[in-house]
C-alpha positions in Angstrom: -1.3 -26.4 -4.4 0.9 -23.6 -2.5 0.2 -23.1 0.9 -1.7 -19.8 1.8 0.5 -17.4 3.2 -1.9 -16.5 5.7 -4.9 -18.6 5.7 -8.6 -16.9 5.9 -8.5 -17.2 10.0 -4.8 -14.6 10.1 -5.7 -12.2 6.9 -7.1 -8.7 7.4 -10.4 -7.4 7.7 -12.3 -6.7 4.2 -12.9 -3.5 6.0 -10.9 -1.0 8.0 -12.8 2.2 9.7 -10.0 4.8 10.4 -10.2 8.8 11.2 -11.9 10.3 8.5 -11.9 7.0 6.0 -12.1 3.5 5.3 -10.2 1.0 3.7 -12.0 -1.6 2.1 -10.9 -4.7 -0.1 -10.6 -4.1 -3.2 -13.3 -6.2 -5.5 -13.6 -6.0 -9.5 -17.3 -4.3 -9.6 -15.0 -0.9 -9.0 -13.0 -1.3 -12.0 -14.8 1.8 -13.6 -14.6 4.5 -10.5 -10.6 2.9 -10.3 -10.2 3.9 -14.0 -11.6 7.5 -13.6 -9.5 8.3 -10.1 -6.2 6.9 -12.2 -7.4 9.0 -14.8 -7.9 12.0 -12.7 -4.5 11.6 -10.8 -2.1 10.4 -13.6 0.0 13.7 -13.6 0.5 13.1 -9.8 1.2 9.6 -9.8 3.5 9.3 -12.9 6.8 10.2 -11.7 6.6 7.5 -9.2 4.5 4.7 -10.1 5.4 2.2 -13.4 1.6 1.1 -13.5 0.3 5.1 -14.3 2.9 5.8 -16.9 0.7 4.1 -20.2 -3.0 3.9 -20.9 -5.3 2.6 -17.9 -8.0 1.6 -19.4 -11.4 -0.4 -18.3 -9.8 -3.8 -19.7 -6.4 -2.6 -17.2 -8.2 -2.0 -14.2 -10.1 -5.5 -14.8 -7.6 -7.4 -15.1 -5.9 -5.7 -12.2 -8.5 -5.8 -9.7 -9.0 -9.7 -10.4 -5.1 -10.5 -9.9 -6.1 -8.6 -6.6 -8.8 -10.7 -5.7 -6.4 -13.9 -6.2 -3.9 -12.3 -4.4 -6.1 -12.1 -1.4 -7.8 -15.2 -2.0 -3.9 -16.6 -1.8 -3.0 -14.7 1.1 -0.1 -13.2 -0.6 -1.6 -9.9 -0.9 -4.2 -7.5 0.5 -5.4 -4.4 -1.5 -7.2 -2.4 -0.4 -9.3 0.9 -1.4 -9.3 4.3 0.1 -12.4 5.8 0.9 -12.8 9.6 2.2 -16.7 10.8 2.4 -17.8 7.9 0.0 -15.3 9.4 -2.3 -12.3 6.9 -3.6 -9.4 8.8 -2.8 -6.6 6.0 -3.3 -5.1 2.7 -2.7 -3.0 0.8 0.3 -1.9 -2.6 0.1 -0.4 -5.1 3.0 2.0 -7.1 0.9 3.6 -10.6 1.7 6.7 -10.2 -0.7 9.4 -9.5 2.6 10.1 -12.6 4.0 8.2 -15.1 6.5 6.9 -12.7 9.5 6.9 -9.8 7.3 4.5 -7.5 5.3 4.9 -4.3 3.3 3.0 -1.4 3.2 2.1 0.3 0.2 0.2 4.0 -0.6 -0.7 6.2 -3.3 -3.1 8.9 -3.3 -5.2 11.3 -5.5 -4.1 14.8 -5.7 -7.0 16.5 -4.2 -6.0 14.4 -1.0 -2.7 14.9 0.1 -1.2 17.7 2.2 -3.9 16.2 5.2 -2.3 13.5 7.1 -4.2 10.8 5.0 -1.4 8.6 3.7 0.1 8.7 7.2 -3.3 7.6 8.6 -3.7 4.9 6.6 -0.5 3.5 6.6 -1.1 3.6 11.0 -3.8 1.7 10.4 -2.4 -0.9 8.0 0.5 -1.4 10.6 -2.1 -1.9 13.2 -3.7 -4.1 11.3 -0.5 -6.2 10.6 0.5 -6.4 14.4 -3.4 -7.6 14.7 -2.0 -10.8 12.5 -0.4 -13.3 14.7 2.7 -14.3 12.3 3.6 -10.6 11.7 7.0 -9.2 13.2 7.5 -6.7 11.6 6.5 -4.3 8.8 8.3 -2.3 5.8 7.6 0.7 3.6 10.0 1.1 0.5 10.4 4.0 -1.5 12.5 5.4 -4.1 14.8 8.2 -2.4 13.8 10.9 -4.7 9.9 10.3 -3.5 10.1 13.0 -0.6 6.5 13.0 0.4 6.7 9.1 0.7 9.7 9.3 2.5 7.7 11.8 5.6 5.2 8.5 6.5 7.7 5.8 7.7 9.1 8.9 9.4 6.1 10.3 11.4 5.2 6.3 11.9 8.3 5.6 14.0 10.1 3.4 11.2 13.9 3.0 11.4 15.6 3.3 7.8 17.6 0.0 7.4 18.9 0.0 4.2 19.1 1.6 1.3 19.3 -0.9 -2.2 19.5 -0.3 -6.2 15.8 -1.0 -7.6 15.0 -4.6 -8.9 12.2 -3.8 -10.3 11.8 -2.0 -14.2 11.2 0.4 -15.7 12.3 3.4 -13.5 8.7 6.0 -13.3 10.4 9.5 -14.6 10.7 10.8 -11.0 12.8 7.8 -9.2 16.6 7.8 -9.0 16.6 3.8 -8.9 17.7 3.8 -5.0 15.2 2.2 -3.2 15.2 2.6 1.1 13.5 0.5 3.4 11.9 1.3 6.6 10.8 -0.9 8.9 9.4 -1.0 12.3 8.7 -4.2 14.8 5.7 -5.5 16.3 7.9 -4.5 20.3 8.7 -0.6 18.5 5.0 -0.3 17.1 3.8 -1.2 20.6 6.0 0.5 22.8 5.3 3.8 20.6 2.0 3.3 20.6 1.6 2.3 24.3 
């Protein structure tokens, strides 16, 4: 059996309490509410995200939110759900797929949420959070170029942009020029900015 990439003593909280939300993990009895809030944002989300371009149905949203729950369980992984009021409002995700010492950060929001700061929130938190895990260095956002409103949270976070690659990853969503960039900040920027 694989090795956790970070065993049950360095992964994240279940739940993270920020300014005006929570994140909390992700578990399969929220398959239904996930289904309606994909439902209700699928015009927003489509141009950038491969997973809202088809049918999401009940059977989707199972399936996904169990691969979730052995993602966690495996330490590769960390989804979580965002929570405004009581009110799901989106998804963030710490991601292992960057290298040893490294986790990405992930966002995606309703409609009726954005505009506020929320994403940007989040994200702060999930980079927080990272730093909080002792093997963590540093910490990525990636985004297709076109994505302008994605591009304005590695931004306001203090990320440096470090590279910017062809997507690996198919089918294009309608809205993404296939160039991907990468931000990233380290565990000395985060601090000193946040100091």
């Amino acid at each position: 059996m694989a090795r956790p990439l970070f065993t049950p003593a360095t992964r994240p909280p279940e739940l993270l309490v920020g300014e005006g939300f929570e994140l909390r993990r992700k578990t399969p009895d929220s398959a239904a509410d996930l289904v309606r809030v994909v439902a209700e944002a699928r015009e927003h989300l489509r141009p950038w995200m491969a997973w809202a371009q088809g049918d999401y149905d009940l059977g989707a949203a199972r399936e996904y939110l169990a691969a979730m729950s052995r993602s966690w369980e495996a330490g590769s992984e960390f989804e979580y759900s965002l929570f405004v009021g009581g009110e799901l409002a989106g998804g963030c995700s710490l991601m292992a797929r960057i290298g040893p010492g490294g986790l990405e950060v992930g966002y995606w929001l309703h409609p009726a949420h954005v505009g506020a700061g929320l994403a940007t929130r989040a994200a702060a938190t999930l980079v927080e959070t990272a730093f909080a895990m002792p093997d963590v260095d540093r910490v990525e956002i990636l985004h297709d170029t076109a994505n302008e409103r994605s591009r304005r949270i590695p931004r306001r976070l203090g990320f440096r942009e470090v590279a910017r690659e062809p997507q690996t990853t198919e089918p294009l969503s309608p809205g993404e020029d296939g160039i991907d960039i990468r931000w990233r900040v380290t565990r000395s920027e985060w601090r000193a900015r946040t100091a």
